[in-house]
PAZAPA-4460 file (N, C-alpha, C; in steps of 0.05 Angstrom, whole numbers, plus 32768, in hexadecimal, padded with zeros to 4 digits):
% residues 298
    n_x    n_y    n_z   ca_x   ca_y   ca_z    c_x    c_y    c_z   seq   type   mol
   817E   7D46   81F3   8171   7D44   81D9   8154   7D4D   81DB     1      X     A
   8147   7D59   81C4   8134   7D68   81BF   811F   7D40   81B3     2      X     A
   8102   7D54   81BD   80F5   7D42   81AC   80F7   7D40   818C     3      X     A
   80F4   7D30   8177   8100   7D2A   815C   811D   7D35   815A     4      X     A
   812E   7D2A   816E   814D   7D25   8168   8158   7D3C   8165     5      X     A
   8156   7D53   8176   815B   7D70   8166   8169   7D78   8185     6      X     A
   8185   7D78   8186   8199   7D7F   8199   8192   7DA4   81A6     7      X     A
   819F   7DA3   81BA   819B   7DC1   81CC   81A8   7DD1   81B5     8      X     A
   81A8   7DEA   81BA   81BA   7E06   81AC   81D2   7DF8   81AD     9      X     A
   81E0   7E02   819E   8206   7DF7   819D   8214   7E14   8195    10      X     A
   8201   7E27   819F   820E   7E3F   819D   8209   7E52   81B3    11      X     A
   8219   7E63   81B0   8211   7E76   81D1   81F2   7E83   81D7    12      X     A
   81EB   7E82   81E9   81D8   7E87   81F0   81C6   7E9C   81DD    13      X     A
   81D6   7EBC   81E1   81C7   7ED3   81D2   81CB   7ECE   81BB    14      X     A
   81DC   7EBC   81AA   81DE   7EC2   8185   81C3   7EA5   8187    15      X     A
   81BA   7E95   8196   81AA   7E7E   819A   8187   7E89   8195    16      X     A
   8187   7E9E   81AB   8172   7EB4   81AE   816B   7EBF   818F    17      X     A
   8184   7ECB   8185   8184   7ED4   816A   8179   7EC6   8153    18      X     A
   8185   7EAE   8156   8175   7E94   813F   815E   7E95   8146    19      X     A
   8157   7E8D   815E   8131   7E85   8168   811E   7EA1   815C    20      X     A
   812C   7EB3   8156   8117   7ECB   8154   811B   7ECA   8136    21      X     A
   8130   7EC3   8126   8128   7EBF   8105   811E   7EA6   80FD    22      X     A
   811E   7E8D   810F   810B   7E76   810D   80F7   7E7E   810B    23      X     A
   80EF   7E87   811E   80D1   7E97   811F   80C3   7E9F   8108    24      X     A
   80D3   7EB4   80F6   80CC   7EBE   80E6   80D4   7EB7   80D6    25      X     A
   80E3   7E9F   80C6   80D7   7E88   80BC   80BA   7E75   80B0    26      X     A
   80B6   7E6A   80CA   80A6   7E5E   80D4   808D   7E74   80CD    27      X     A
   8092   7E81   80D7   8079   7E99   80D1   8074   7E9C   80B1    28      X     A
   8086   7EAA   80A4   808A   7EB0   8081   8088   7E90   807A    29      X     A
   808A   7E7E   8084   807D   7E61   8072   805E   7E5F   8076    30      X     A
   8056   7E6C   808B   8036   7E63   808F   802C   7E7F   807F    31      X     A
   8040   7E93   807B   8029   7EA7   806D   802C   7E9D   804F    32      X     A
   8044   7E9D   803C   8048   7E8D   8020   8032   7E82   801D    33      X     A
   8032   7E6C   8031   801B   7E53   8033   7FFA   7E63   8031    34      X     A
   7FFB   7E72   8041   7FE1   7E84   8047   7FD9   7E94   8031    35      X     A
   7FEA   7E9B   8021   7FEA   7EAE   8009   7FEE   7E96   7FEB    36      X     A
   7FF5   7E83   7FF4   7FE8   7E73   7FD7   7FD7   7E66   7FD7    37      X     A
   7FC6   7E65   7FEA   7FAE   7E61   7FED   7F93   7E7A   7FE0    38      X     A
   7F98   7E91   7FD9   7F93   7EA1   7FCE   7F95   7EA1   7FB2    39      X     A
   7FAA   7E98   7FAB   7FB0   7E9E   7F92   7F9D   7E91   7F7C    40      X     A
   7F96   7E93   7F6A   7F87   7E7B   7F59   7F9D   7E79   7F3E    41      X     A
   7FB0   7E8A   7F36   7FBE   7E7D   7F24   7FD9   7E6A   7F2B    42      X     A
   7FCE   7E56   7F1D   7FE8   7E47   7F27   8000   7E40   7F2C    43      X     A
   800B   7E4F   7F16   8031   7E58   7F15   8038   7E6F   7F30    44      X     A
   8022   7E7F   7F36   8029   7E8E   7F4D   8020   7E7B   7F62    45      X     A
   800F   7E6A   7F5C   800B   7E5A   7F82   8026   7E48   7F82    46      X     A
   8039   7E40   7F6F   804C   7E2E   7F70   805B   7E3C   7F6C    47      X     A
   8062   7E55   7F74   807D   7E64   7F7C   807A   7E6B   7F96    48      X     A
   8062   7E73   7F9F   805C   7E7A   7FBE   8068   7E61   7FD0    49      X     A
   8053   7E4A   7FC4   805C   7E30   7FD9   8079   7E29   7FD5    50      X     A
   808A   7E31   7FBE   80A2   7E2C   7FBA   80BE   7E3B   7FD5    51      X     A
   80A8   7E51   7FD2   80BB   7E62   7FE6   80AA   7E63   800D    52      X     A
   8097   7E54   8007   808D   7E45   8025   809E   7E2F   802A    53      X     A
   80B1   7E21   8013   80B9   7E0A   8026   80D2   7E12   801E    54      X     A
   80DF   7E29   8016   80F6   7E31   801C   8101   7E38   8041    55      X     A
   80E8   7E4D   8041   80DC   7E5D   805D   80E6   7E42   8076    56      X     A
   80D5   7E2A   8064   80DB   7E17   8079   80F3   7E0C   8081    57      X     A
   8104   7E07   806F   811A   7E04   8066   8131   7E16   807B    58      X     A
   812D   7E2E   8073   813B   7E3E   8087   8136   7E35   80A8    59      X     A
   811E   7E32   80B3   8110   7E31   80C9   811C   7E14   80D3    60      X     A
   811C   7DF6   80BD   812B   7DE1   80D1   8147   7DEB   80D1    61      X     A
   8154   7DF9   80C0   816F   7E01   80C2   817B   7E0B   80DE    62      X     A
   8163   7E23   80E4   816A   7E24   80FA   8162   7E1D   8110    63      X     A
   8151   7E09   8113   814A   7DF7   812D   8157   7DE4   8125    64      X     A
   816F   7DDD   811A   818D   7DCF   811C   819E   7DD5   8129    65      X     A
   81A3   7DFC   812E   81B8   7E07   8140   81A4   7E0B   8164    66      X     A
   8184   7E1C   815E   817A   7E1E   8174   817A   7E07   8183    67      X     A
   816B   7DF3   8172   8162   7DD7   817B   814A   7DD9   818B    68      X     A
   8139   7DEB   8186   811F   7DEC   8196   8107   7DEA   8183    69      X     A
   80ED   7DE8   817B   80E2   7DF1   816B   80D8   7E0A   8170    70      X     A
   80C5   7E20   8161   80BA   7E30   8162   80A4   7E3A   8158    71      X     A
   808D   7E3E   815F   8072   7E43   8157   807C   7E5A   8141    72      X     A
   8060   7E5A   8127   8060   7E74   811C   8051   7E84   8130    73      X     A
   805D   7EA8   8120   8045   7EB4   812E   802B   7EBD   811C    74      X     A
   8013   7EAF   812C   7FFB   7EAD   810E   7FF0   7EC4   810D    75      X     A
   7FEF   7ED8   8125   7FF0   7EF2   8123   7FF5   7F00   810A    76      X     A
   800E   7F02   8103   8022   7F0B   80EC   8016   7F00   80D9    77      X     A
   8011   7EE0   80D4   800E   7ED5   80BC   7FF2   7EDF   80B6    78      X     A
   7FDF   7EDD   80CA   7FC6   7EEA   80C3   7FC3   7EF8   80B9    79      X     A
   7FD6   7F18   80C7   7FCE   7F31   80BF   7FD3   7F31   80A0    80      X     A
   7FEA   7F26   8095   7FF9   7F2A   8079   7FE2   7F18   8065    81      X     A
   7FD8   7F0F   806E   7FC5   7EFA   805C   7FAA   7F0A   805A    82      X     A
   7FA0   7F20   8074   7F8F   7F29   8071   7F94   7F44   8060    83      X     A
   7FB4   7F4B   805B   7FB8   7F69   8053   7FB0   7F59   8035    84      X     A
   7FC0   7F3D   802F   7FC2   7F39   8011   7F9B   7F3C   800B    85      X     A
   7F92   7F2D   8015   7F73   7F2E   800B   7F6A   7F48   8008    86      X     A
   7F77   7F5D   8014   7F5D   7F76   8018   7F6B   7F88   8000    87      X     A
   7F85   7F8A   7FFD   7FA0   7FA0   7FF3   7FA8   7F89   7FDE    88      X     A
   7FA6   7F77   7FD7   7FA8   7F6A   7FBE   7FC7   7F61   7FC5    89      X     A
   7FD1   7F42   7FBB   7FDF   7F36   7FC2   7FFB   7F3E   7FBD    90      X     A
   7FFF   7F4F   7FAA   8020   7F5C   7F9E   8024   7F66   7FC1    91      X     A
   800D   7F81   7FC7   8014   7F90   7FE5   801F   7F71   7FF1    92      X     A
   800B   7F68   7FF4   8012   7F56   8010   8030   7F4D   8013    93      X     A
   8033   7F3E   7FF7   8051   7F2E   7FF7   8064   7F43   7FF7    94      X     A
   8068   7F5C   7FED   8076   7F70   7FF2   8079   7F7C   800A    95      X     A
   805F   7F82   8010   8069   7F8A   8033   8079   7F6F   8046    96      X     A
   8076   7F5A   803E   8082   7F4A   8054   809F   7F49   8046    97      X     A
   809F   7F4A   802E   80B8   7F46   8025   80D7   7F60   8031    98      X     A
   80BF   7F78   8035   80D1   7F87   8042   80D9   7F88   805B    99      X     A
   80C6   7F74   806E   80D5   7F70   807F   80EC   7F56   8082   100      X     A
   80E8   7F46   806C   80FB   7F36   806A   8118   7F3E   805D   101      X     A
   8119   7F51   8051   8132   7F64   8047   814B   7F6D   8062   102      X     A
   8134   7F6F   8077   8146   7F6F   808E   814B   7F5E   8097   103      X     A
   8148   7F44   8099   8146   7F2B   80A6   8162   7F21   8098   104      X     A
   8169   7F2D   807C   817B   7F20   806B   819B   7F2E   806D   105      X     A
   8196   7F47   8082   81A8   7F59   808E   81B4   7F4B   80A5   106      X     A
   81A8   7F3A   80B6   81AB   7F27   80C9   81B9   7F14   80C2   107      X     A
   81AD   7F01   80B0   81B7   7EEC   809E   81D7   7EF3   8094   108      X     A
   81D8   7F07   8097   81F9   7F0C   8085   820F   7F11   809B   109      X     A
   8202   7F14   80B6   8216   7F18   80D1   8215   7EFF   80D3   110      X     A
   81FF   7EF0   80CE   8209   7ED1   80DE   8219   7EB6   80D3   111      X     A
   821F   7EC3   80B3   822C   7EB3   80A9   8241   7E9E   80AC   112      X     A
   8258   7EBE   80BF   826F   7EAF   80D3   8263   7E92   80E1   113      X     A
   824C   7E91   80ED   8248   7E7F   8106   8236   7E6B   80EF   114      X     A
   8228   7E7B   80D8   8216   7E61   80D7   821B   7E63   80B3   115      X     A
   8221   7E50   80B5   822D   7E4D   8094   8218   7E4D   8082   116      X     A
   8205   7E43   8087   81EA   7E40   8074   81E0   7E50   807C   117      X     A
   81E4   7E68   8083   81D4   7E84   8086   81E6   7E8E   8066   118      X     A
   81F4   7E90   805C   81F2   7E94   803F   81E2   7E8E   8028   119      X     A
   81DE   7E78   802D   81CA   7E61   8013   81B3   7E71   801C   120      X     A
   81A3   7E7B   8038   8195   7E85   8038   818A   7EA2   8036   121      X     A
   81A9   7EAF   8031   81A6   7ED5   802B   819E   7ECC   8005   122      X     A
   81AB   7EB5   8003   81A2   7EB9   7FDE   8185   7EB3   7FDA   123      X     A
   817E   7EA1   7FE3   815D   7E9A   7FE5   8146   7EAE   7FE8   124      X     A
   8158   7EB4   7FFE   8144   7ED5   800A   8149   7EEA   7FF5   125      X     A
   8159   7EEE   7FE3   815A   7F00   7FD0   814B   7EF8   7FB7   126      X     A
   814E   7EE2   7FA8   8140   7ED9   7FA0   811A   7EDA   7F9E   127      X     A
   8113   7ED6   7FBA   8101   7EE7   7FBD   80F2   7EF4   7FAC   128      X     A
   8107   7F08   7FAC   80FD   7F2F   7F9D   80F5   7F26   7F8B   129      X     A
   8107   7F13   7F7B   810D   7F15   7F67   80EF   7F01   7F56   130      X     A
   80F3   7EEB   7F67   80D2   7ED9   7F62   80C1   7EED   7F64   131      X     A
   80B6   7EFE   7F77   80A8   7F14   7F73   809A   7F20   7F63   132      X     A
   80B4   7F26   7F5D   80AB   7F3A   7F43   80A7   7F32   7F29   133      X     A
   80B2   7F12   7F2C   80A9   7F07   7F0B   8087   7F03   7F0D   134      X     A
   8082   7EF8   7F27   8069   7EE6   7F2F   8055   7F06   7F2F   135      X     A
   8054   7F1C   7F39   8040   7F25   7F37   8041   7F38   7F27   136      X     A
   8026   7F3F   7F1C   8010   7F4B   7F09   7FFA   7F52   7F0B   137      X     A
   7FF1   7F5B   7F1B   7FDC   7F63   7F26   7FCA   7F71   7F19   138      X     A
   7FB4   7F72   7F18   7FA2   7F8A   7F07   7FAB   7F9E   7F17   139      X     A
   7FA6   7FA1   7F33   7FA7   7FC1   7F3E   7FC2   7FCC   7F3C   140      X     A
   7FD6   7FC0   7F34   7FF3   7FCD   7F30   7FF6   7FD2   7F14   141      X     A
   7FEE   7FC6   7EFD   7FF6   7FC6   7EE3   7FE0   7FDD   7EE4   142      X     A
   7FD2   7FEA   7EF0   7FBD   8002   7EE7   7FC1   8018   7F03   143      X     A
   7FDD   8012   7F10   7FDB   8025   7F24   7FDD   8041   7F20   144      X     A
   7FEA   8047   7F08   7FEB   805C   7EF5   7FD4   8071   7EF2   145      X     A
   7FC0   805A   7EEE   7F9F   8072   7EEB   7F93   8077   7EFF   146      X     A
   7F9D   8059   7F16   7F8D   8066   7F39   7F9C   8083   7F3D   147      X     A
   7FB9   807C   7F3D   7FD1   809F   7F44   7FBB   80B8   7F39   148      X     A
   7FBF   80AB   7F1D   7FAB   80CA   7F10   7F91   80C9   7F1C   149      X     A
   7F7F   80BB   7F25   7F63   80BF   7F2E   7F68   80D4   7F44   150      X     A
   7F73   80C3   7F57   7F7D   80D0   7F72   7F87   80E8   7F75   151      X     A
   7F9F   80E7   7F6C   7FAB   8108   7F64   7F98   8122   7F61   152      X     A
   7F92   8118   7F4D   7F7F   8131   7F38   7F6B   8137   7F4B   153      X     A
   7F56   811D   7F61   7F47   812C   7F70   7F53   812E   7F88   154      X     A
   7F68   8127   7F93   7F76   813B   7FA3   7F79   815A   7FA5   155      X     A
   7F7E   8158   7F8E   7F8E   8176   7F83   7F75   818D   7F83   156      X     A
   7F68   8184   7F6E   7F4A   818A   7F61   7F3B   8196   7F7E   157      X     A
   7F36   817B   7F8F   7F21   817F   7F9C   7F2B   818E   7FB3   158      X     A
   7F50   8194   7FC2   7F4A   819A   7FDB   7F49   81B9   7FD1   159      X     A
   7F55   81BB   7FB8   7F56   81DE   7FAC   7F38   81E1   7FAD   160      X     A
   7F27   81D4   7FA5   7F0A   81D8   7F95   7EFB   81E3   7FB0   161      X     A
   7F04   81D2   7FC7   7EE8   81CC   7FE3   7EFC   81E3   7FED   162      X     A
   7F0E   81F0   7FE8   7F16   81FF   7FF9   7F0D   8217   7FF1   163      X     A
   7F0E   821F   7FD4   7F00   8238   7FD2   7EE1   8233   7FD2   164      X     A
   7ED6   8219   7FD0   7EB6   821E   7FDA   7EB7   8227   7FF4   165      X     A
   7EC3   8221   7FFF   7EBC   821E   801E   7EC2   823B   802B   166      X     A
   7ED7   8248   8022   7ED3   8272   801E   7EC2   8279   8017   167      X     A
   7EB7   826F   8002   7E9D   8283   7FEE   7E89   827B   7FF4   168      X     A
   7E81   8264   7FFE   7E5F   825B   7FFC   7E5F   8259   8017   169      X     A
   7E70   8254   802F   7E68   824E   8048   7E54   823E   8048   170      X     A
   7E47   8231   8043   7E2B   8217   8044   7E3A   81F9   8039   171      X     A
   7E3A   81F1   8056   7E45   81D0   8050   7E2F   81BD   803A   172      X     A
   7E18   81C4   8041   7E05   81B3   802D   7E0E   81C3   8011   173      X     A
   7E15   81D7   800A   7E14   81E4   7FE7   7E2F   81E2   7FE8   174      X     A
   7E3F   81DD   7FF3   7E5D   81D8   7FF3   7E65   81BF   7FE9   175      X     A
   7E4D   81A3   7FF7   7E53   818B   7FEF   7E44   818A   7FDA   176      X     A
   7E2F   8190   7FCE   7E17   8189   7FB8   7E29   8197   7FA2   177      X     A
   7E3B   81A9   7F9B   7E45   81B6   7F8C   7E64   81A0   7F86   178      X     A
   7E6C   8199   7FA1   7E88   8189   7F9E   7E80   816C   7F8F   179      X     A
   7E69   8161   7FA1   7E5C   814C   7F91   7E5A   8149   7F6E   180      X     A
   7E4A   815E   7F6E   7E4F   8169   7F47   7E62   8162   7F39   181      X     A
   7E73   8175   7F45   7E8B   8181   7F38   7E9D   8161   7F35   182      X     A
   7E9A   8150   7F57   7EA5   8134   7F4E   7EA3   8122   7F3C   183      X     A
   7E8D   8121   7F3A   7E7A   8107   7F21   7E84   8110   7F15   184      X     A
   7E83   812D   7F02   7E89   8135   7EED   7E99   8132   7EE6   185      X     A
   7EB1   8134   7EF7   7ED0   813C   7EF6   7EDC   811A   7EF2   186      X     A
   7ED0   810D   7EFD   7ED3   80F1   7F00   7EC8   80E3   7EE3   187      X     A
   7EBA   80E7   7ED7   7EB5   80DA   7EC0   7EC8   80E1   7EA5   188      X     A
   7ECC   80FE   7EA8   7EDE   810C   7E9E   7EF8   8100   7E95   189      X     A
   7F04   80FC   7EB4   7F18   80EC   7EB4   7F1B   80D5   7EA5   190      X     A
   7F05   80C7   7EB5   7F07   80A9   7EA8   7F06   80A4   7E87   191      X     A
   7EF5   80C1   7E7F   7EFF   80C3   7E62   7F0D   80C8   7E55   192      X     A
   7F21   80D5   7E6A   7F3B   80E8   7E5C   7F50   80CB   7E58   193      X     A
   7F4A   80B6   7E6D   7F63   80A7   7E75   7F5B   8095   7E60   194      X     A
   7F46   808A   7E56   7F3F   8078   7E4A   7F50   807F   7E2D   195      X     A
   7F43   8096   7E28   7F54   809B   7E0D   7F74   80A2   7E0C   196      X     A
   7F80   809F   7E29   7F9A   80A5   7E2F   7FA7   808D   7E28   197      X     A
   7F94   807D   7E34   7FA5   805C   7E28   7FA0   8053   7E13   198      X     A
   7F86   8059   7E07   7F7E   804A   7DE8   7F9D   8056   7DD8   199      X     A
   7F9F   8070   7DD7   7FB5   807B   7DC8   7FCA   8078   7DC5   200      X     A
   7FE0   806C   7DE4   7FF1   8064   7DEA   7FFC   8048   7DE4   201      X     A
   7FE9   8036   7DE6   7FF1   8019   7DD6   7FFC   8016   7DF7   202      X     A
   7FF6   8016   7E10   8008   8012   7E2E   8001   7FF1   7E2B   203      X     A
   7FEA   7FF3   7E1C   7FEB   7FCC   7E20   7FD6   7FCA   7E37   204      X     A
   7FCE   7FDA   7E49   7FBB   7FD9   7E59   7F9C   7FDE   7E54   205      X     A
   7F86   7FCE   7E55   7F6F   7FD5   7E54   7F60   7FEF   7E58   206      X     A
   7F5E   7FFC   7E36   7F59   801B   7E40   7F3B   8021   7E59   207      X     A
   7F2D   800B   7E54   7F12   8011   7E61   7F16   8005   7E79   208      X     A
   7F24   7FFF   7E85   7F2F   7FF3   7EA0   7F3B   800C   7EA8   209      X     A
   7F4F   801C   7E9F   7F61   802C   7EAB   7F4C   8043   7EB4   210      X     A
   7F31   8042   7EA0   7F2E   805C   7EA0   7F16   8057   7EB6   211      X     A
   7F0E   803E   7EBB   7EFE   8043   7ED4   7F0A   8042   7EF4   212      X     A
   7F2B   8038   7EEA   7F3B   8040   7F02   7F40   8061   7F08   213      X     A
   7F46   8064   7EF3   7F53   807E   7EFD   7F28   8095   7F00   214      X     A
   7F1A   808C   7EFA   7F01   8099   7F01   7EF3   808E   7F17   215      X     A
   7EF4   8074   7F17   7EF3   806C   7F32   7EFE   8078   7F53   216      X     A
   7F19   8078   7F4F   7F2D   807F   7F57   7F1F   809E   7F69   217      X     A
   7F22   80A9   7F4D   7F1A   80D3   7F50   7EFF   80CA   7F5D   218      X     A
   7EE5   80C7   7F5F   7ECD   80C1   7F65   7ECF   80BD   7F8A   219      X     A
   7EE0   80A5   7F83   7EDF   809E   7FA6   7EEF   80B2   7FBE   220      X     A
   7F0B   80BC   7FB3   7F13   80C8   7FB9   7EFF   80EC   7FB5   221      X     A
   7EF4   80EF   7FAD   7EE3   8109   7FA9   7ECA   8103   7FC6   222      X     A
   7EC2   80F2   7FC1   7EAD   80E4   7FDB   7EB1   80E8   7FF9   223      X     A
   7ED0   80E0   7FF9   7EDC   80DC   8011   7EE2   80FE   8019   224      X     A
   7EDF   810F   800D   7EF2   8126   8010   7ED6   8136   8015   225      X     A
   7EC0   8137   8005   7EA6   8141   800F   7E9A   8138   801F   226      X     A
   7E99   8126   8030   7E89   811F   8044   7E88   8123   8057   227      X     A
   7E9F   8138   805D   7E9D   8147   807A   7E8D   8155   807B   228      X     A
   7E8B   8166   8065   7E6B   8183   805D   7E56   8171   8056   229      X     A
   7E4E   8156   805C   7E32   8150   8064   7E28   8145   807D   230      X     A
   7E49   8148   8089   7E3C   8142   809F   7E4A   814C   80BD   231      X     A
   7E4E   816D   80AA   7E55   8181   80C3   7E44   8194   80BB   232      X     A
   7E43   81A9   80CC   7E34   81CB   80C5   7E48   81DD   80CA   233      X     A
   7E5B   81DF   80D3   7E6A   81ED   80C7   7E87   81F0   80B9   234      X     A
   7E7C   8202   80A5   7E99   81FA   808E   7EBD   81F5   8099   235      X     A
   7EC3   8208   80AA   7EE1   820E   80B1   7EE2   81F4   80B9   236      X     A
   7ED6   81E5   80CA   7EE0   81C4   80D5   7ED7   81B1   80C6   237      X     A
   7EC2   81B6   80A9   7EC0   819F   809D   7EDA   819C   8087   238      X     A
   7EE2   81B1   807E   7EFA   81BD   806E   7F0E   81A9   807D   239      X     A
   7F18   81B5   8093   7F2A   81A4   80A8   7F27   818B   80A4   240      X     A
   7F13   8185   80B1   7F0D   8157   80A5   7F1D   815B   808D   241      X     A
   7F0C   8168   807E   7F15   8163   8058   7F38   8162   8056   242      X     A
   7F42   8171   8063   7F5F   8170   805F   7F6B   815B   8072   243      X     A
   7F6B   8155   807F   7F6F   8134   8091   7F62   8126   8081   244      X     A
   7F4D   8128   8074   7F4D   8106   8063   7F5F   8105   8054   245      X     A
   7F5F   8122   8040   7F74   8125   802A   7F92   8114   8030   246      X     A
   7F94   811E   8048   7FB0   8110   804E   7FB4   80F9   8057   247      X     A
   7FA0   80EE   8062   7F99   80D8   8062   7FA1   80BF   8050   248      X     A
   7F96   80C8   803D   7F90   80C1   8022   7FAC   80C3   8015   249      X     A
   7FB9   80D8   800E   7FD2   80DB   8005   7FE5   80C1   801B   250      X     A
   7FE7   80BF   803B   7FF4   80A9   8041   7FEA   808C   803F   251      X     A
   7FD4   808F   8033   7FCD   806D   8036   7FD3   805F   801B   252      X     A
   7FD3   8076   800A   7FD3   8077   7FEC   7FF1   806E   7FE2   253      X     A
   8001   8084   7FED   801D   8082   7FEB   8029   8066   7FF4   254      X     A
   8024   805F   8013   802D   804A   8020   801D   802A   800D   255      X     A
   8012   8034   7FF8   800C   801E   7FEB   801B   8021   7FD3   256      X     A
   801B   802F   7FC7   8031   802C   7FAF   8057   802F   7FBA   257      X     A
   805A   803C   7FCE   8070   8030   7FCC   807B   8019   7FD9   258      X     A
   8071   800F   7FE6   806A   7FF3   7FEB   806F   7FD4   7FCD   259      X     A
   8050   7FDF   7FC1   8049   7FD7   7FA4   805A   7FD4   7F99   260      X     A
   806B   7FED   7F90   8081   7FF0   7F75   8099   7FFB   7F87   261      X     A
   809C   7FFC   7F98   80BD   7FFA   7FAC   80C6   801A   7FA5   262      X     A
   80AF   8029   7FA6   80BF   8052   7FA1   80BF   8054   7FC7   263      X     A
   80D2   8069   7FC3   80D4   807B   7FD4   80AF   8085   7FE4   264      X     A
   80B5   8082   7FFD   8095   808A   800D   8093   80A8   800C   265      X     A
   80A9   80B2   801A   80AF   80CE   802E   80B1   80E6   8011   266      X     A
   80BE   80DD   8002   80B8   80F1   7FE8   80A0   80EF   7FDC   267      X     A
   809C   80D4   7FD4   8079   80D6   7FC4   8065   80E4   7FDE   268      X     A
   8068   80DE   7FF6   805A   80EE   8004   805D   810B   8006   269      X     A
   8069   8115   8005   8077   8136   800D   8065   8145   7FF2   270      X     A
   8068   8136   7FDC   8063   813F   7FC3   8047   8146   7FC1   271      X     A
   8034   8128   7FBD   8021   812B   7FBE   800E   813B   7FD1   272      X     A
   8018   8141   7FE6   800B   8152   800C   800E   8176   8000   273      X     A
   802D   8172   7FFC   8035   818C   7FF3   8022   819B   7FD4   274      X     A
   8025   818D   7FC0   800F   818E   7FA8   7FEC   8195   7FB7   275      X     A
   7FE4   8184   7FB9   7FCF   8188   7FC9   7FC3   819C   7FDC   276      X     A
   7FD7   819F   7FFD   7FD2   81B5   8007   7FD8   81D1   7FF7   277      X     A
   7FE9   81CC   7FE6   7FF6   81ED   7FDB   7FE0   81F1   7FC9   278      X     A
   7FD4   81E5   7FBE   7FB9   81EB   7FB0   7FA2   81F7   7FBC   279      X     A
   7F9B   81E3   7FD9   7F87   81F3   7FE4   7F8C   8208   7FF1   280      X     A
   7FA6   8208   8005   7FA9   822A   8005   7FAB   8236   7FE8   281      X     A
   7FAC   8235   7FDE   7FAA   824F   7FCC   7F91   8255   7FC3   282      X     A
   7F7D   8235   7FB9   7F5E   8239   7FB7   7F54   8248   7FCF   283      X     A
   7F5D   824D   7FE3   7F54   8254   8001   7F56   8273   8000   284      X     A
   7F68   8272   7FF1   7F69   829E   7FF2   7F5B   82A1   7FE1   285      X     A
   7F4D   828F   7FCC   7F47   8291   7FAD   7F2C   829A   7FB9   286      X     A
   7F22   8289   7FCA   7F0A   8290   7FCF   7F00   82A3   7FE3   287      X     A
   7F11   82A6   7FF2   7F12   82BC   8005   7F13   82DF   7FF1   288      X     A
   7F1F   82DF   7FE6   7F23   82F6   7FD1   7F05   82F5   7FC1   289      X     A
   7EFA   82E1   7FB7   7EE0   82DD   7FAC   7ECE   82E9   7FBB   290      X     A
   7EC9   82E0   7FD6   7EBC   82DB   7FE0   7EB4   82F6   7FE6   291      X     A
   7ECC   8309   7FE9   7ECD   8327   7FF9   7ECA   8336   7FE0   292      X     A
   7ECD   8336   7FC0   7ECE   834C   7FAD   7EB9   8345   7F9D   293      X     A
   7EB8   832E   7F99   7E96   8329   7F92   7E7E   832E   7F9F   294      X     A
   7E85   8331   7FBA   7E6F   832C   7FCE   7E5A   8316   7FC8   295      X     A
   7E6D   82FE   7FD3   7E59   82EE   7FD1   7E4E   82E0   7FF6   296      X     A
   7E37   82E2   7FEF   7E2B   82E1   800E   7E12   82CC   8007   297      X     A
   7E1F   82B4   8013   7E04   8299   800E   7DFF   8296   802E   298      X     A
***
């Protein structure tokens, strides 16, 4: 007998191994719930979190009934997910862990044969999703719509735009002071195009919110993409940075919305890379052709 009355394994060794590693993660997904309604300040969502922390737990004595050992969380895990919810806003957080629990529920359905209340717990774990998605609302998701358009547009915009500067003017300083411009500009633009995109639509979303997302959005992303030409001298490798952020940007971007709203990664990626690069090669001959029939020589 175990200390607090809790008998050895009563099952074979390796399916024994098997339980202790989804205890684990258990034990773990109860201290992050826990960790993540501590965040929360509205209260119907902190009492669905803790609802499904002492489900988490629930599962976890279940199976230190068959292991009969206890098992530490790992605070590692619970940390990191508590630090993603704080930085990436809490929908990411609970979603990314939720997708690793989608597999956990693939397990749950082989062990049924041996463990009977591994059923009661594939429904719980589905359920889940489903709490989820009633419980969150996020500002940055109900307006992810105008970040896409911010981003996009200076994606698109800027790697076409810095690519034919960067043929024609050769000068990283008049390459960035010109991109700089052309950003603000292009960025206010936006934010006014989007503003009146939503006043008109009735989307139900705050037009003057959307429109400093999606200008916001274009601004920072425009920032990030010039800053190699202030702080390189020559164009061909600051161009280069510029297209590694670009893509950058396109995977960090992507791997957050489909995450967020559950799309496809590998397509929204392909698309947006493909869109993008196919623009600045072509701004790239645009300016190369400029550069040679205009004769322009800076």
């Amino acid at each position: 007998m175990l200390a607090g009355g809790e008998e050895q394994c009563v099952l074979k060794p390796e399916l024994c191994e098997r339980l202790a590693i989804l205890q684990k993660g258990e034990i773990t997904e109860c201290h992050i719930y826990r960790k993540l309604a501590s965040l929360v300040r509205d209260q119907r969502n902190r009492s669905i979190l803790l609802n499904m922390a002492d489900e988490e737990y629930s599962h976890y004595r279940t199976w230190m009934r068959y292991t009969g050992r206890e098992v530490a969380p790992d605070h590692v895990r619970a940390g990191f997910y508590s630090s993603v919810a704080r930085i990436f806003g809490l929908t990411f957080g609970v979603k990314l862990m939720e997708k690793r629990e989608s597999e956990a529920v693939a397990t749950y359905r082989e062990l049924v044969a041996f463990v009977p209340e591994a059923a009661a717990m594939v429904q719980e774990e589905e359920d889940h999703e489903q709490l989820i998605l009633a419980m969150l609302d996020e500002k940055s998701l109900r307006y992810v719509g105008s970040v896409v358009l911010g981003i996009n547009d200076a994606l698109v915009e800027f790697t076409g735009s810095l690519a034919g500067f960067t043929l024609a003017l050769q000068n990283n300083q008049l390459i960035g002071a010109v991109g700089l411009i052309m950003g603000i500009a292009a960025s206010l633009s936006m934010g006014a195009s989007e503003y009146l995109s939503q006043k008109s639509e009735g989307s139900g979303n705050n037009p003057l919110t959307a429109a400093f997302y999606t200008g916001g959005a274009y601004v920072l992303t425009v920032f990030a993409l010039i800053i190699p030409f202030f702080l390189m001298t020559d164009p061909l490798p600051a161009y280069a940075v510029t297209l590694a952020a670009a893509i950058l940007i396109i995977v960090i971007f992507t791997f957050y919305t489909s995450v967020a709203k559950d799309l496809p990664f590998w397509r929204r990626f392909g698309e947006m890379a493909a869109i993008s690069l196919g623009i600045a090669a072509i701004s790239f001959v645009i300016g190369m052709l400029v550069r040679i029939y205009l004769n322009v020589d800076i």
